[in-house]
C-alpha positions in Angstrom: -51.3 -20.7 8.1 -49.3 -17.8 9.3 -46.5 -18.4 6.7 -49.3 -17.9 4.0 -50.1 -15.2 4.9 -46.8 -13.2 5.3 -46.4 -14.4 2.4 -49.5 -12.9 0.9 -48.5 -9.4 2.9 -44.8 -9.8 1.4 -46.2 -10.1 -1.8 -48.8 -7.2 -2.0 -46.1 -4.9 -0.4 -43.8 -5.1 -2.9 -46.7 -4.4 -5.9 -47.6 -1.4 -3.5 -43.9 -0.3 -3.3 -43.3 -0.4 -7.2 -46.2 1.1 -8.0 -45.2 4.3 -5.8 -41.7 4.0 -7.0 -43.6 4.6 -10.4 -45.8 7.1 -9.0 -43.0 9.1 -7.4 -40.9 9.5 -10.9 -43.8 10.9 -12.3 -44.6 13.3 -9.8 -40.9 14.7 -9.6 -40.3 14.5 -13.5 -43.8 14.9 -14.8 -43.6 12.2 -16.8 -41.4 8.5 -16.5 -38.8 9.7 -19.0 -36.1 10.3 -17.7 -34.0 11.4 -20.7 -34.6 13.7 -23.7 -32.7 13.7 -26.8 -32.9 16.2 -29.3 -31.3 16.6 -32.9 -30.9 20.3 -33.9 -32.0 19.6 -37.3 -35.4 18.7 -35.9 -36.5 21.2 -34.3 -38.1 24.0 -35.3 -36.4 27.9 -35.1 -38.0 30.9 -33.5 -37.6 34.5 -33.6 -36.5 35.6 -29.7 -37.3 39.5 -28.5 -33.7 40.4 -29.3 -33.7 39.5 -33.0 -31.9 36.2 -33.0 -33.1 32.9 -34.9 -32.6 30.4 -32.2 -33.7 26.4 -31.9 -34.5 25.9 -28.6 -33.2 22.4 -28.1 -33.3 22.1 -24.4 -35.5 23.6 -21.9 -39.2 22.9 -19.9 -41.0 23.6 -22.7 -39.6 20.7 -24.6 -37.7 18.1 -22.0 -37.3 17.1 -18.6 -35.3 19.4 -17.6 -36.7 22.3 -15.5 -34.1 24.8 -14.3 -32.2 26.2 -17.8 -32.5 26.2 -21.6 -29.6 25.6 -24.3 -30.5 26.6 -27.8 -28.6 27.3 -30.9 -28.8 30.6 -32.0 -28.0 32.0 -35.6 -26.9 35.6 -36.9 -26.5 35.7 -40.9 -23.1 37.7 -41.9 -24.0 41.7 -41.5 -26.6 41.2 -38.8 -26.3 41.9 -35.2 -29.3 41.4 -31.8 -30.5 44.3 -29.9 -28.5 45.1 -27.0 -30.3 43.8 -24.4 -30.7 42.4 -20.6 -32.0 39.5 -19.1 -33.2 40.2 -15.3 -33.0 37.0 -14.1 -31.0 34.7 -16.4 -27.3 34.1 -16.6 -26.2 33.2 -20.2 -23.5 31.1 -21.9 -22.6 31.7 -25.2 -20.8 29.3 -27.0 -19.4 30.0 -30.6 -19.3 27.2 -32.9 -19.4 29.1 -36.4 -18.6 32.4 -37.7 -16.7 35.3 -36.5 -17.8 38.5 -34.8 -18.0 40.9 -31.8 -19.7 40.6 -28.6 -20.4 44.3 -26.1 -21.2 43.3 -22.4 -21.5 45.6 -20.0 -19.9 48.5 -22.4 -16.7 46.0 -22.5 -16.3 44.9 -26.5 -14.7 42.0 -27.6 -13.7 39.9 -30.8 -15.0 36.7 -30.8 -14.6 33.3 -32.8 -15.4 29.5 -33.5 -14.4 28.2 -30.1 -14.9 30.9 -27.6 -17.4 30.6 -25.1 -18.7 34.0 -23.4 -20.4 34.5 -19.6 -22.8 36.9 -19.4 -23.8 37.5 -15.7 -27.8 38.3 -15.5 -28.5 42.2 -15.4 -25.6 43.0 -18.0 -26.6 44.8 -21.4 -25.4 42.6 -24.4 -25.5 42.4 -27.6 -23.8 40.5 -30.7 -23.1 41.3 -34.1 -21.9 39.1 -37.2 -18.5 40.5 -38.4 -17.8 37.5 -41.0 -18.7 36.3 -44.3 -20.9 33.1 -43.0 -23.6 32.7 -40.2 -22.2 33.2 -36.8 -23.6 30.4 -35.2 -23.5 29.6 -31.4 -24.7 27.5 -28.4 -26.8 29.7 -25.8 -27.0 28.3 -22.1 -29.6 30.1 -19.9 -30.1 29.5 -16.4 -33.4 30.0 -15.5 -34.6 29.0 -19.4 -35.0 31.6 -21.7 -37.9 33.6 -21.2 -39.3 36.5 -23.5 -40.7 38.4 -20.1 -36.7 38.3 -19.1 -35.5 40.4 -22.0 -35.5 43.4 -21.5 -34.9 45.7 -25.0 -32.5 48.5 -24.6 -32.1 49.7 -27.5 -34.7 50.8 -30.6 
């Protein structure tokens, strides 16, 4: 009699524990995926404060992931972003097309396919096309990119 029922209480506690196993992914991720995979030509580009055409291919908007964005951002030859700021955010940029020039913190530099540029939060940027093609690039932000963290200085 008493083997039945630790059986029984054997039984119900491990449906109980799965089920707030489940219940736990959830709450932490907001969802039960726990992976996101996105393909750049899929999603859709938007104009950010500064100017740039970026596809946001990472960030809470759009995945599980909750602390930082990447996005691939593109300047046509000639063109150039508004020097700018972000208060909070730290940036990577990544160059994987294209050829130009970079200013941080008053500090210019040439930059190229290849090169991958730190830009500590607080520091004015900005990025102009200095080639014949796109300049294309990978930008990492930590927090995600946020329009209320750009701050324009220039008109």
């Amino acid at each position: 009699m008493h083997q039945i029922h630790i059986e029984y209480f054997a039984t119900q506690f491990r449906s109980f524990f799965i089920v707030f196993v489940c219940f736990m992914c959830f709450v932490v991720n907001n969802s039960f995926q726990l992976m996101d995979i996105k393909n750049l030509n899929e999603v859709a580009p938007f104009i950010t404060k500064d100017g740039s055409e970026i596809r946001e291919l990472l960030a809470h908007r759009n995945s599980v992931i909750r602390n930082q964005s990447l996005a691939e951002a593109r300047l046509p030859a000639g063109a150039s972003t508004q020097e700018h700021f972000h208060p909070k955010a730290e940036e990577i940029y990544y160059i994987t097309h294209g050829a130009g020039k970079i200013s941080v913190g008053g500090e210019v530099r040439e930059v190229r396919a290849g090169d991958a540029i730190a830009i500590p939060p607080g520091q004015r940027h900005k990025l102009w096309n200095t080639g014949d093609e796109t300049l294309r690039l990978l930008c990492c932000c930590a927090p995600a990119y946020e329009h209320g963290d750009t701050i324009i200085t220039e008109s």
